[in-house]
N, C-alpha and C positions, 0 to 999 in steps of 0.2 A: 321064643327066641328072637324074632324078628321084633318085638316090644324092646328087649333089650338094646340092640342094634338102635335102633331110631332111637332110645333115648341117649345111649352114649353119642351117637352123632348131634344131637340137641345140645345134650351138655357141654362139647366142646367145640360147635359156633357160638353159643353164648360166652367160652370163657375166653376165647381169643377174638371176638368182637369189644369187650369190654378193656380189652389189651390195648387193643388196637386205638381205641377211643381217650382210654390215657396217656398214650403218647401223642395224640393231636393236642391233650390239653397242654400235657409239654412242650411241646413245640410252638404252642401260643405264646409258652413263657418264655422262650428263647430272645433274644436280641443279637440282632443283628448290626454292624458299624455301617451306614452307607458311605462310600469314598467319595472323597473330595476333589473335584474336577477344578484343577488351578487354569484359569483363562489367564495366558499368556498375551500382551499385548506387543504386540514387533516396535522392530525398532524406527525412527520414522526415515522415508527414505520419500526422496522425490527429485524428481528432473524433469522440467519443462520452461513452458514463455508464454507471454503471452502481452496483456493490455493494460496497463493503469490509466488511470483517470484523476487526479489529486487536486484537492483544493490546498491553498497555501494563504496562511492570514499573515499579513507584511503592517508593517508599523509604515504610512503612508505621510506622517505628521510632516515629515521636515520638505518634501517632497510638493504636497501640498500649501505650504508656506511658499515656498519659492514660485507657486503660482500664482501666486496672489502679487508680485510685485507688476509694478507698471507696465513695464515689456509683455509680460503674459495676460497682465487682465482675467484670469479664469475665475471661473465661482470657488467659495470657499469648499474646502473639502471636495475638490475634485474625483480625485480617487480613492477608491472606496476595499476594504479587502472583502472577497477572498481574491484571487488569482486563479483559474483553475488551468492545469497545466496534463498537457497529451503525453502519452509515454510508452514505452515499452521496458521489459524485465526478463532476464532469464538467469536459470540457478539450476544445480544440482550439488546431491548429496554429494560427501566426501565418504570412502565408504570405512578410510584408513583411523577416522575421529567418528565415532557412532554419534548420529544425530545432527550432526554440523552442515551446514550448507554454505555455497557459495556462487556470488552473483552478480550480476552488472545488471547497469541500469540507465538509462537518460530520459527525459522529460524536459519539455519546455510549453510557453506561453505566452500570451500579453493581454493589455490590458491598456486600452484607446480614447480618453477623452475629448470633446470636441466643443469648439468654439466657434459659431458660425455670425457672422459680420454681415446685416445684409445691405445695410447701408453701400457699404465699398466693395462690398459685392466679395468676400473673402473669409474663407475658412482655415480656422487654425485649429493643429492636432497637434496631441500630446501622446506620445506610446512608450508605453512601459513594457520591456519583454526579458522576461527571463527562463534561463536553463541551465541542469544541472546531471553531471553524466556524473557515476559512480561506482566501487566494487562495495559489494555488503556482505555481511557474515553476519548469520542465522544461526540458532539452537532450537531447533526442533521437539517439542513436551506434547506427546499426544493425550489429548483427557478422554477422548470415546474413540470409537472406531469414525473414520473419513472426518475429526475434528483435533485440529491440531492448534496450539501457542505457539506461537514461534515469538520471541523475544531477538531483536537482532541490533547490529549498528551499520549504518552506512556512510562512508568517507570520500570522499573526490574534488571535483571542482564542479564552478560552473562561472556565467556568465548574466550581468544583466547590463542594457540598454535603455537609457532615457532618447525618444527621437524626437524636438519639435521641429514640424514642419508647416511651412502656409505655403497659399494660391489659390487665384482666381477661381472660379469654377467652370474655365475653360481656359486655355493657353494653347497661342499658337508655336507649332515647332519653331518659325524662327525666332522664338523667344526661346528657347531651348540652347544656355549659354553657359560661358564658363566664369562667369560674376556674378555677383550680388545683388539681390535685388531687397530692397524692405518689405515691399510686398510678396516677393516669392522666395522662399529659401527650405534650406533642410540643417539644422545643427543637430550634432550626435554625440552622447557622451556616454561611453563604455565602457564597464569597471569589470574585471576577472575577480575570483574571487573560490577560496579552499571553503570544504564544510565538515562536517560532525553531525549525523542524525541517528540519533537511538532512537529505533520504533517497537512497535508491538503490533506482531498481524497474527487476526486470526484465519484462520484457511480450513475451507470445507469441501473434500471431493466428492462432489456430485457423483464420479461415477470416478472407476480408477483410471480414468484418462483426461478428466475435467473438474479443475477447481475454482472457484471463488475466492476472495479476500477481501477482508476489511482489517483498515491498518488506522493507526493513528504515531507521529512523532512530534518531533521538534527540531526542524534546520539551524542550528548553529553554524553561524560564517565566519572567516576571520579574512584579514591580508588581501592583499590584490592590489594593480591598479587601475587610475582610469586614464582613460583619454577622450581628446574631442578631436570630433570630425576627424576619426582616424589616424591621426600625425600627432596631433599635441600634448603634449602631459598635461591632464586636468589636476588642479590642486586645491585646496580646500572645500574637499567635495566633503559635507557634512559623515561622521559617521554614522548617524544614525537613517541614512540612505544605505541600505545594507539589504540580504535578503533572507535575514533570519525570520523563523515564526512556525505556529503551529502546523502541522498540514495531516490531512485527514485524504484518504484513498482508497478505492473501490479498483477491486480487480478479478479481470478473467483470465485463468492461463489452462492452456491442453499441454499436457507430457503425458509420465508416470507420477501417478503417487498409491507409494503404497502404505496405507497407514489408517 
């Protein structure tokens, strides 16, 4: 009796072992869908300020010509591009236009050649200085996470200054007078002037409170006028004395960005 027992218990771990092992092969055959995890990228958003730094390449041709006449005597090709010019910027999203930003801006410069005489004992200077304050609007394209396109245009005014001036290289105050001298003077001629710059910056935040920038555009100027020495309408001041050209910028700015 006990024989029989132990085998029908035999016989029926072998046949629900064997059960058991064909549905593991089935379930080999099974397939499964794995689901698809969509990585959402936000929208780009940022607010802050910070520092530019910008080179500006200036057509110097007609500028340089006029130095070369008698009264100035300068070497040829005095002035040379780039221009690099100190700045500050700040901007924030619009939250009402997804992606858009808006911003102001100003930057200025110069750029100083010199002419030293040592016979008479007198040095003459030439200084070129320019600035340009503006509001810009930005579109915001982020390609990866903390790297954004930003395509934008900037529009405003600005200002540039031609200054020659000479003198001794010493002068005493009571030379310090309200005439003319041939050997000592300051003439100044200063032109206003509207612009137009479509750029493209890209921007990298470091961390989300710290970004980087490299930009490149093009200063388009029109209109303005000038004057000398403060008072007088200057007139056939060349057009091609203007402060359009390429310009290339490097920048740091802390806010938010979140992107």
């Amino acid at each position: 009796m006990k024989v029989y027992l132990s085998l029908i218990i035999i016989l029926n771990l072998v046949f629900f072992s064997g059960i058991a092992f064909s549905q593991d092969d089935r379930l080999d055959e099974l397939e499964f869908e794995s689901a698809t995890i969509k990585e959402e990228i936000p929208p780009y958003f940022a607010i802050g300020g910070g520092y530019t730094g910008t080179f500006i390449f200036l057509n110097f041709d007609a500028l340089n010509k006029k130095l070369l006449e008698q009264t100035f005597r300068f070497p040829e090709n005095s002035f040379s591009s780039p221009i690099f010019l100190s700045g500050v910027q700040g901007f924030t999203a619009i939250g009402i236009i997804p992606n858009v930003r808006l911003g102001f801006l100003g930057m200025g410069g110069s750029k100083t050649v010199e002419k030293n005489d040592t016979v008479i004992k007198l040095n003459k200077f030439v200084e070129y200085s320019l600035s340009f304050q503006g509001i810009s609007i930005d579109y915001g394209i982020i390609l990866m996470k903390s790297l954004a396109l930003i395509p934008g245009i900037t529009f405003g005014w600005g200002n540039r200054t031609i200054e020659v001036y000479q003198a001794p290289s010493e002068i005493s105050w009571d030379s310090f007078q309200a005439i003319g001298d041939i050997n000592k003077f300051l003439n100044r001629a200063e032109g206003n002037f509207y612009f137009v710059q479509p750029n493209l910056n890209f921007e990298y935040a470091l961390t989300p409170f710290f970004m980087i920038r490299a930009n490149a555009g093009y200063a388009l100027t029109f209109g303005g006028e000038w004057t000398f020495n403060r008072t007088a309408k200057l007139t056939n001041v060349p057009d091609k004395i203007d402060a359009s050209g390429l310009t290339v910028q490097l920048g740091l700015f802390l806010g938010l960005f979140n992107y």
